[in-house]
N, C-alpha and C positions, 0 to 999 in steps of 0.2 A: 720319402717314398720308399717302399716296399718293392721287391720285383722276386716272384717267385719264380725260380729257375726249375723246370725239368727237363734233363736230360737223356730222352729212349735211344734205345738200339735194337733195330730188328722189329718195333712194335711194342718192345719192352721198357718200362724207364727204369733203368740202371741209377739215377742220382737223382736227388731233390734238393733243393738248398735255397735259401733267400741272402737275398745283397741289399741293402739300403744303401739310398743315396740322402742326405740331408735335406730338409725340407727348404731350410733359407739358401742353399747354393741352387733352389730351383724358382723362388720368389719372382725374381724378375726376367725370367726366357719365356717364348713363348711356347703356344701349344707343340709344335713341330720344332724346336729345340729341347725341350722333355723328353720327347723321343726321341732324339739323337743323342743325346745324353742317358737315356738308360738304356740303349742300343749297345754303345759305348763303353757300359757298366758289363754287359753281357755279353760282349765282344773279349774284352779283360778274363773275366769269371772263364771263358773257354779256355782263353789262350794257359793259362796257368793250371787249370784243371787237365785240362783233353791232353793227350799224347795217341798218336797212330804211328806205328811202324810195321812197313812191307818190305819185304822183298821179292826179288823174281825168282821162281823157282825152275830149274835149269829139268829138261823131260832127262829120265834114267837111261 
């Protein structure tokens, strides 16, 4: 399976990418295990791509 990832910001997609997941580690799950599993895939795919850093900014 396929999952094409886009990523916007602001309205903009900033990234495009796809992830495969193996066809036979999906053989035997059901419909609503597929999607938890390529939720999963896409959960992963953020955590290692994305980074957000704030801080407070103190008034002059």
């Amino acid at each position: 399976m396929k999952i094409k990832i886009s990523l916007s910001v602001d309205g903009q997609q900033v990234k495009e990418d796809v992830v495969e997941i193996e066809d036979n580690k999906l053989e035997e799950l059901s419909e609503e295990e597929v999607e938890a599993a390529a939720e999963a895939v896409v959960r992963l795919w953020a955590d290692r791509k994305l980074s957000i850093a704030w801080e407070v900014e103190e008034p002059e």
